[in-house]
KEFI-53721 format. One record per residue (C-alpha): residue number from 1; residue in three letters; x, y, z. Coordinates in steps of 0.001 Angstrom, whole numbers, plus 524288, in hexadecimal, padded with zeros to 5 digits. Layout:
residues N
ATOM    i   aa      x      y      z
ATOM  NUM  ALA      X      Y      Z
...
END
This chain:
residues 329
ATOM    i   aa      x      y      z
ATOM    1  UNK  48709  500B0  2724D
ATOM    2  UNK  47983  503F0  2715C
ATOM    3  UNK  46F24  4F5C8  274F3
ATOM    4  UNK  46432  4F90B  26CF9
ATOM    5  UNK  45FCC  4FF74  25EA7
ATOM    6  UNK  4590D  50E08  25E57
ATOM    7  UNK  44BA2  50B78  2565D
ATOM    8  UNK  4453B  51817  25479
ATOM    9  UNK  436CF  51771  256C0
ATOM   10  UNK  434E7  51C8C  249CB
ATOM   11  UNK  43934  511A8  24438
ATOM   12  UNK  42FC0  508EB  24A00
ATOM   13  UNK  423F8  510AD  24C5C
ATOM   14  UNK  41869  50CCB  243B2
ATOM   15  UNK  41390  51768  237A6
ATOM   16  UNK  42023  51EC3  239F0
ATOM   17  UNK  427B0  5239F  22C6F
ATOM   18  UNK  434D8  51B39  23209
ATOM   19  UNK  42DAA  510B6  235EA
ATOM   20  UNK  4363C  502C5  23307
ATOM   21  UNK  43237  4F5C9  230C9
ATOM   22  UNK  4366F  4E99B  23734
ATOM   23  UNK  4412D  4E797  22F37
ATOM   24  UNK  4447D  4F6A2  22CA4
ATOM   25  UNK  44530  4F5EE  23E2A
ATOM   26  UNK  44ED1  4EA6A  23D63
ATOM   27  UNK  45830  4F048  231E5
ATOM   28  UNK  458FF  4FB75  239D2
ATOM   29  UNK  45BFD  4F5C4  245B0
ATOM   30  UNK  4661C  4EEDB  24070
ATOM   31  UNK  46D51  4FA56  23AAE
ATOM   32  UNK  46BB3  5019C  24917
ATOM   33  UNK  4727D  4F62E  24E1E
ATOM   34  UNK  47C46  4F6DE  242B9
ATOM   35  UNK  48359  502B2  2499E
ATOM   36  UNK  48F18  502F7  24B6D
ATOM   37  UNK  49927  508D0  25623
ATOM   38  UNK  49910  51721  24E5C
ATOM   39  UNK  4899E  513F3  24DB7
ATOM   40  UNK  48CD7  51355  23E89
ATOM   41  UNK  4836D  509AD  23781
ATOM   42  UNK  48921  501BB  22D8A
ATOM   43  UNK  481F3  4F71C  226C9
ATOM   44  UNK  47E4F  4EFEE  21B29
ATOM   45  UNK  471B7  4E83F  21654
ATOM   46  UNK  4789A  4DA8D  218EF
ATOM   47  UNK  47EBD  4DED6  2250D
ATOM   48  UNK  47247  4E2C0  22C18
ATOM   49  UNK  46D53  4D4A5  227EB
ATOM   50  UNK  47940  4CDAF  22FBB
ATOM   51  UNK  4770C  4D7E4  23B7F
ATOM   52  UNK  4692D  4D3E2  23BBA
ATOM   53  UNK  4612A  4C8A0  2442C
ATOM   54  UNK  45494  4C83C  23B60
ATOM   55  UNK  45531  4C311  22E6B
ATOM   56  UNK  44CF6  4CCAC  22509
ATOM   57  UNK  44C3D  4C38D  2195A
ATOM   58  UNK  44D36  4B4DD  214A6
ATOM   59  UNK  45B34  4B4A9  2121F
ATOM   60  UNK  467BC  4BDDE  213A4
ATOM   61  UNK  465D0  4C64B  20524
ATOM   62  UNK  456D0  4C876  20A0B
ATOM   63  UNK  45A0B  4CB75  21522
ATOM   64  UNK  46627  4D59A  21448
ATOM   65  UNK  45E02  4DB68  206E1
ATOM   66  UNK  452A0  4DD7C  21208
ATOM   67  UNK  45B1E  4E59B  21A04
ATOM   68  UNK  460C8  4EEC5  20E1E
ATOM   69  UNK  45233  4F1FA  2099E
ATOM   70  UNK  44E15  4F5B0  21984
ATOM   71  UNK  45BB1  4FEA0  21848
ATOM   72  UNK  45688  50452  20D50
ATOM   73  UNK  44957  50565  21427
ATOM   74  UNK  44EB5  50A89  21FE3
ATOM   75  UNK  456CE  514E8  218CD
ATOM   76  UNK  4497A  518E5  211DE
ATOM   77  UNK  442A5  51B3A  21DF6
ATOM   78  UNK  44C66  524FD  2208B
ATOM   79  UNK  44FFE  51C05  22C6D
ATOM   80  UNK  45EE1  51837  2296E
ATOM   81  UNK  46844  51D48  2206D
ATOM   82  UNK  4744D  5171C  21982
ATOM   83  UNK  48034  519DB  210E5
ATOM   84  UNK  48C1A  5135E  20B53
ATOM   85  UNK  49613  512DA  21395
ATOM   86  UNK  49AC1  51DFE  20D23
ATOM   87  UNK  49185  525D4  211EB
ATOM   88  UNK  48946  52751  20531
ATOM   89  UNK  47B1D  52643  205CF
ATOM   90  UNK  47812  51695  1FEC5
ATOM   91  UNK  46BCB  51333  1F66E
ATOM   92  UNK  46ECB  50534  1F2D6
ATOM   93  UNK  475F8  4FC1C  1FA86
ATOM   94  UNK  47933  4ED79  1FAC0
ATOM   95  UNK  4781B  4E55D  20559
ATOM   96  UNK  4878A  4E3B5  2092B
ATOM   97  UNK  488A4  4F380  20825
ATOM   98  UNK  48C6B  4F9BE  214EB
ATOM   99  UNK  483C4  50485  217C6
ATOM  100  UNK  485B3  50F51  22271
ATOM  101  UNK  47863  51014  228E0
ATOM  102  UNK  472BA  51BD9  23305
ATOM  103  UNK  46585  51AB0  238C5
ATOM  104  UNK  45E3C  528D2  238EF
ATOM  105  UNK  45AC5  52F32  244A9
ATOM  106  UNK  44D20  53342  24892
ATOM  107  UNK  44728  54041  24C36
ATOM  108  UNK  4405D  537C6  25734
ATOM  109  UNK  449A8  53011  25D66
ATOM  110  UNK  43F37  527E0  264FC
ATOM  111  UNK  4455F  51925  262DE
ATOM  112  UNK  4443F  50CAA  2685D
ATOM  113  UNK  45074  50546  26DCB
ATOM  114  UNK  45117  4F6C5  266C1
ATOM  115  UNK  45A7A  4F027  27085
ATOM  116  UNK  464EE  4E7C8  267C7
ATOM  117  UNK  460FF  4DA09  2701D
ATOM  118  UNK  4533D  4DA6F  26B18
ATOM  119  UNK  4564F  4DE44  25CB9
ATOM  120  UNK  46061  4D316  25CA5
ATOM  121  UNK  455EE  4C989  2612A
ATOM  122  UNK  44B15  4CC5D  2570D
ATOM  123  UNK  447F6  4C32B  24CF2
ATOM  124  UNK  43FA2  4C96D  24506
ATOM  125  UNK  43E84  4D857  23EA7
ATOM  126  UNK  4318B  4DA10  2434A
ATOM  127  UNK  434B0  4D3FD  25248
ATOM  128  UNK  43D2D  4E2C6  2521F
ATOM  129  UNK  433C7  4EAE1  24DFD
ATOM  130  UNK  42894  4E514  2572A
ATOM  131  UNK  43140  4E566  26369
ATOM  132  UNK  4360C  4F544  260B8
ATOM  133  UNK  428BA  4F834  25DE0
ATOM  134  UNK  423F7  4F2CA  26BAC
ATOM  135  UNK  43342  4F6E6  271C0
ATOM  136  UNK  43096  50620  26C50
ATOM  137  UNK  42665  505E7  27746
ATOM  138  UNK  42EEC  50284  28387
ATOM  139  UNK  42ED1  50E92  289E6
ATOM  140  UNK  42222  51329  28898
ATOM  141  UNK  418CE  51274  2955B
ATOM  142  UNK  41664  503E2  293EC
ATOM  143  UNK  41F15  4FF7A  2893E
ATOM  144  UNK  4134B  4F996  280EC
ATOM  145  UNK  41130  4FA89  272A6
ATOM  146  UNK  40381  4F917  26F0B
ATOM  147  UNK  402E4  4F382  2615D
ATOM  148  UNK  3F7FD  4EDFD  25771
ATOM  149  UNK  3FABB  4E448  24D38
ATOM  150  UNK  3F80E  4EC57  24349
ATOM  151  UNK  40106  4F4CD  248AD
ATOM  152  UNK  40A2D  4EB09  249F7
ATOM  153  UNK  40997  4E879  23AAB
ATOM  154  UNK  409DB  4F616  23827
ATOM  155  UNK  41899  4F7F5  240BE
ATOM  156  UNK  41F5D  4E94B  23BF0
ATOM  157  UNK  41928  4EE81  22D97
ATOM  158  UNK  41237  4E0E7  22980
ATOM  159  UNK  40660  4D903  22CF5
ATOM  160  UNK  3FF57  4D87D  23902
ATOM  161  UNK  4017A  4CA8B  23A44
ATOM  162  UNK  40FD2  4CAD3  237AA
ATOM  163  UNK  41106  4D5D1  2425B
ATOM  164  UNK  4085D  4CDF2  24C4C
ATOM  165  UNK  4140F  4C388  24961
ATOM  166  UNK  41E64  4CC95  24B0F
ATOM  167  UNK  41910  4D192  257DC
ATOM  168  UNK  417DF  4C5FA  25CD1
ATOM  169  UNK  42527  4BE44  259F3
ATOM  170  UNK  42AF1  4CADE  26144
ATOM  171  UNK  421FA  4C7E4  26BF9
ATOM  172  UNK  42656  4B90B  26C16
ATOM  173  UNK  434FF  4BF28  26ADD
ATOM  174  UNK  431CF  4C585  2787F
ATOM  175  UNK  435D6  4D305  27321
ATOM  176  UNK  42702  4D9A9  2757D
ATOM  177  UNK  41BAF  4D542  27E24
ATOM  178  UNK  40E49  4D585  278C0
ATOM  179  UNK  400E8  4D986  281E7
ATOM  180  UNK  3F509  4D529  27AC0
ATOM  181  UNK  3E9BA  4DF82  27AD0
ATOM  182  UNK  3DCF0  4DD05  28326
ATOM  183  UNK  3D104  4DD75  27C5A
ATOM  184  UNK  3CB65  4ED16  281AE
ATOM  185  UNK  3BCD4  4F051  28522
ATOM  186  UNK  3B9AD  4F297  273D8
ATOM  187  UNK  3BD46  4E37B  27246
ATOM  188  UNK  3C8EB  4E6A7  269A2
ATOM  189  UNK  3D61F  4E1AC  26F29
ATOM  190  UNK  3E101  4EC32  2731F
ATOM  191  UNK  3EF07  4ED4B  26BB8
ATOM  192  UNK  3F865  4E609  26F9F
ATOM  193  UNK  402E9  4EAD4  277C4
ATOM  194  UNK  412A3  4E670  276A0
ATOM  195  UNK  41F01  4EAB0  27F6A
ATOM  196  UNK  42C71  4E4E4  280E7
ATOM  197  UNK  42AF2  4E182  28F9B
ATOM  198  UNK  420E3  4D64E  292A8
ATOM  199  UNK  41422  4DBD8  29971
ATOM  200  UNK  411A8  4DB99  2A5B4
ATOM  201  UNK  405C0  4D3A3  2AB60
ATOM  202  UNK  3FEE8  4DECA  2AD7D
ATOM  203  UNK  3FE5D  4E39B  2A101
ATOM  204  UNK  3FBD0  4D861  29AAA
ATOM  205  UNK  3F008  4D6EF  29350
ATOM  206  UNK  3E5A3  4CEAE  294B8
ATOM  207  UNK  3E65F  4C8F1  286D5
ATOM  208  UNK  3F4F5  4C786  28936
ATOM  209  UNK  3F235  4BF9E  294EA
ATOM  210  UNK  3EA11  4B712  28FC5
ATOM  211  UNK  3F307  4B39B  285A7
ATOM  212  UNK  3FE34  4B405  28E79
ATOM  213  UNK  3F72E  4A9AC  29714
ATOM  214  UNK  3F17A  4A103  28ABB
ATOM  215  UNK  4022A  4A00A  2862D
ATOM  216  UNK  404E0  49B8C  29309
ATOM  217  UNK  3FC28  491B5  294B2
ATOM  218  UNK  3FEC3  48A9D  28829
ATOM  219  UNK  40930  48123  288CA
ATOM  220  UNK  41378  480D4  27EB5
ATOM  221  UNK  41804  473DC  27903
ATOM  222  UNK  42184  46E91  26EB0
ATOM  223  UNK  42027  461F6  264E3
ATOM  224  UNK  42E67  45F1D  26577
ATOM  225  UNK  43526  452A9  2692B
ATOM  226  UNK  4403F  4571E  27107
ATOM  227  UNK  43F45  464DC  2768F
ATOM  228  UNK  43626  469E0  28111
ATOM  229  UNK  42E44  475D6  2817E
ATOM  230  UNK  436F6  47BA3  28BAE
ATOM  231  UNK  44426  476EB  282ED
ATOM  232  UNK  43C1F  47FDD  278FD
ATOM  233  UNK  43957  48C74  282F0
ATOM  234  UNK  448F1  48B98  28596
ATOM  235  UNK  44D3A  48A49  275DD
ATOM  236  UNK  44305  49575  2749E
ATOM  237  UNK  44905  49D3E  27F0F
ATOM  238  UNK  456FF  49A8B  279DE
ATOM  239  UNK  4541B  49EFA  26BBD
ATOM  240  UNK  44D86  4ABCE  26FD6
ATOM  241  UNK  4585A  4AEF2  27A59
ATOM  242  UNK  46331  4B53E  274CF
ATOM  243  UNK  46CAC  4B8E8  280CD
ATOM  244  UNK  46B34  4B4EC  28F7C
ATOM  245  UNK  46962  4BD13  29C8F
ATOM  246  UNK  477D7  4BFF8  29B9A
ATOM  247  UNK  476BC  4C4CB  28D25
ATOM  248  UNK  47E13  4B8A1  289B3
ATOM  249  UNK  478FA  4B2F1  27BFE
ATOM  250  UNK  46E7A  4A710  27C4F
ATOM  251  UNK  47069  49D67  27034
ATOM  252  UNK  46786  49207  26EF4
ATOM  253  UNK  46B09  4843C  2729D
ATOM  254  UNK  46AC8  476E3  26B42
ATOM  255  UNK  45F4A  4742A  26E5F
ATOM  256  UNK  45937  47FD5  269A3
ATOM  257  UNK  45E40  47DFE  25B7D
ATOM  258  UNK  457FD  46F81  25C5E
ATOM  259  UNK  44CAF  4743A  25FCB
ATOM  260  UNK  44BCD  47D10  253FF
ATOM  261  UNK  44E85  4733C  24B5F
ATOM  262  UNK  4451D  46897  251B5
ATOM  263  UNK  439C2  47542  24FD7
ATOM  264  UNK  43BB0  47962  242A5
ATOM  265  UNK  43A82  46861  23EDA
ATOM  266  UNK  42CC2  4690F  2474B
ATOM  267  UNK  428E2  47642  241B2
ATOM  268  UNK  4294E  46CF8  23526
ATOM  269  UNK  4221B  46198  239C7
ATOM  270  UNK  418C2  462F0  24424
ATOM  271  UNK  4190C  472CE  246B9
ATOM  272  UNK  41C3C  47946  252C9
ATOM  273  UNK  4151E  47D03  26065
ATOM  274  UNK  41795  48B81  2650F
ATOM  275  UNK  42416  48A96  26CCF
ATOM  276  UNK  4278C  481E2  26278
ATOM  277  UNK  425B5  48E15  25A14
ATOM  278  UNK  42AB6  49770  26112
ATOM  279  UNK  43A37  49027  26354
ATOM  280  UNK  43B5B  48E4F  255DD
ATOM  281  UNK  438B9  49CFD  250F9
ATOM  282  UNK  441B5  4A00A  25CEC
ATOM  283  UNK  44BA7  49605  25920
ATOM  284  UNK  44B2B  49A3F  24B24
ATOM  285  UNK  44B96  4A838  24D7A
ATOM  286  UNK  458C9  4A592  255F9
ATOM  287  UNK  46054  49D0A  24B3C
ATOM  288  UNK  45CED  4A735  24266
ATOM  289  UNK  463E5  4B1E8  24B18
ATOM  290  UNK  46F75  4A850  24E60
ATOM  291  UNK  4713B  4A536  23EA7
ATOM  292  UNK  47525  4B28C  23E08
ATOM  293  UNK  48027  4B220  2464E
ATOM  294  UNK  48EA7  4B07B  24026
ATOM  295  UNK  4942B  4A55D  23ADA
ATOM  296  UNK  49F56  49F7F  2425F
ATOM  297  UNK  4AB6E  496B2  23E6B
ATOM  298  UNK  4AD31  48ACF  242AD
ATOM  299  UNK  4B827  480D8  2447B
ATOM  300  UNK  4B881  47DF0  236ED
ATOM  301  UNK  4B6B1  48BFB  2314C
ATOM  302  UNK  4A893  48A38  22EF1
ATOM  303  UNK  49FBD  494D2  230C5
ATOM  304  UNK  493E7  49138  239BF
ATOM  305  UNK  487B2  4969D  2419C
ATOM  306  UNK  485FA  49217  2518E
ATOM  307  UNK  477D2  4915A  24D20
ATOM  308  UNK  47A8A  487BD  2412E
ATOM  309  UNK  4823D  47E07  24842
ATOM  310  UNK  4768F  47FED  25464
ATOM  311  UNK  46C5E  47BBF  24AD1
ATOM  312  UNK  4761E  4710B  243C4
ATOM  313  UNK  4787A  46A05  25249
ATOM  314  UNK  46877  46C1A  25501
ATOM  315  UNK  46681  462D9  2470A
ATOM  316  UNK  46FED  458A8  24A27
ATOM  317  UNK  46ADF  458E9  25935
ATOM  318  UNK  45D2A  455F1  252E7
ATOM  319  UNK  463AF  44D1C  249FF
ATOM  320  UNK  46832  444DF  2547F
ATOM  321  UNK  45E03  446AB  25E2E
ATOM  322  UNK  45304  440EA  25331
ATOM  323  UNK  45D20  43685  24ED2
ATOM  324  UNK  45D10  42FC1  25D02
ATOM  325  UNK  44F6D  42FD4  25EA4
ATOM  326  UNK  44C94  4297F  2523A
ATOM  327  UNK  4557C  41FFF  2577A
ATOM  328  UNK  44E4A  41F16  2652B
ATOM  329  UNK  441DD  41EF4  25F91
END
């Protein structure tokens, strides 16, 4: 079975007819990965919404209408093609309808291989489209994409500001490295340049060492009571670590769910200092994936999540932790 998703550069090369967006690249990465063992596609609008990691809307019937208009999208930019599973070509479809999907094939078969670990781990639509558009560039002599804002907001399709965001949440994801531009002899500051391997220190720029050195130097703290800043670098590392050395799957602990719940009642009251910041989105993010997971039965023939009952122990934990220091204090 084939590890990884064939992206055709076309698809994600900027002022190109079959250019996607974001969420056009995610639909159709999740009907590559919809194959199956006759490399038949077949797929409906709610389906793809239950195979999928990223939520595309507010709710479920947002969210599964989202993916039947990028179908139709995709189908008008000549880039997929469905029928009934009879084989006759559909105009109209609902969102339960199974559809029998084929992605066309390219003249130019140039492509970029998006390996299934690292689709399964993004969080957001535009998190894929960053990383291919730095990954496309792997093999070249240095493996470097050199990349502008503005050109930035003209591949993710939306503001500069919202694609300075997106680039950098993929950079705090550890998917793509960033090497800030020196200023050059005219005074104006060179592009940026991104890669999926770290630099090396001599390559490095001097701007990036700089700020390198400055993050260093500055010493993370938290405001709350009863965790540590190292407690937080571990429930960090636990939320964004999905399987071990061994492949083996990494869930997070107690204490991570308490800690989650003791963040978002700071966020409230007081705010939150950067690591602070930074466990919560990555808790979050993670609780979000796990929701998604089947129900199971238990003892009683109720159906329940592992992550509900997590989060239910973490509140009375809290609950009993804050009740015996009221009484101690």
């Amino acid at each position: 079975m084939m590890e990884f998703i064939m992206i055709n550069n076309q698809l994600i090369s900027d002022g190109n007819e079959f250019q996607l967006t974001p969420q056009e690249l995610y639909v159709y990465s999740l009907l590559s990965i919809s194959r199956d063992y006759r490399e038949d596609i077949y797929i409906s609008a709610s389906l793809l919404h239950a195979k999928g990691q990223i939520e595309l809307a507010s709710n479920k019937k947002r969210a599964v209408k989202a993916i039947k208009d990028t179908l139709i999208s995709l189908r008008d930019k000549k880039v997929i093609r469905f029928t009934s599973i009879d084989g006759e070509l559909v105009d109209e479809f609902n969102a339960n309808e199974i559809l029998i999907a084929e992605l066309v094939e390219f003249e130019d078969i140039s492509h970029t291989q998006l390996k299934f670990d690292v689709f399964n781990e993004l969080t957001d639509i535009r998190q894929l489209y960053v990383y291919l558009a730095t990954y496309r560039w792997a093999n070249s002599e240095n493996g470097i994409f050199t990349c502008s804002k503005s050109r930035w907001a003209m591949i993710l399709n939306c503001s500069e500001s919202t694609a300075v965001q997106a680039v950098n949440e993929t950079i705090e994801a550890g998917l793509i490295h960033k090497n800030i531009g020196d200023y050059n002899d005219t005074g104006k500051q060179n592009t940026n340049q991104y890669r999926t391997t770290p630099f090396e220190d001599d390559e490095i720029t001097h701007h990036s060492f700089k700020k390198n050195y400055a993050e260093k130097v500055v010493e993370e703290e938290t405001d709350l009571e009863h965790i540590t800043v190292e407690q937080l670098k571990e429930t960090e590392q636990r939320f964004n670590k999905f399987k071990d050395k061994n492949g083996e799957d990494v869930f997070p602990i107690e204490q991570d769910y308490v800690a989650v719940l003791d963040l978002r009642k700071q966020k409230r009251e007081v705010g939150l200092t950067d690591i602070e910041k930074r466990v919560l989105r990555a808790g979050e993010n993670r609780i979000k994936k796990l929701k998604k997971q089947d129900y199971l039965i238990d003892e009683y023939g109720n159906e329940f999540k592992i992550v509900d009952r997590h989060i239910e122990n973490a509140k009375l934990y809290i609950q009993n932790r804050d009740e015996m220091n009221t009484e101690y204090h």
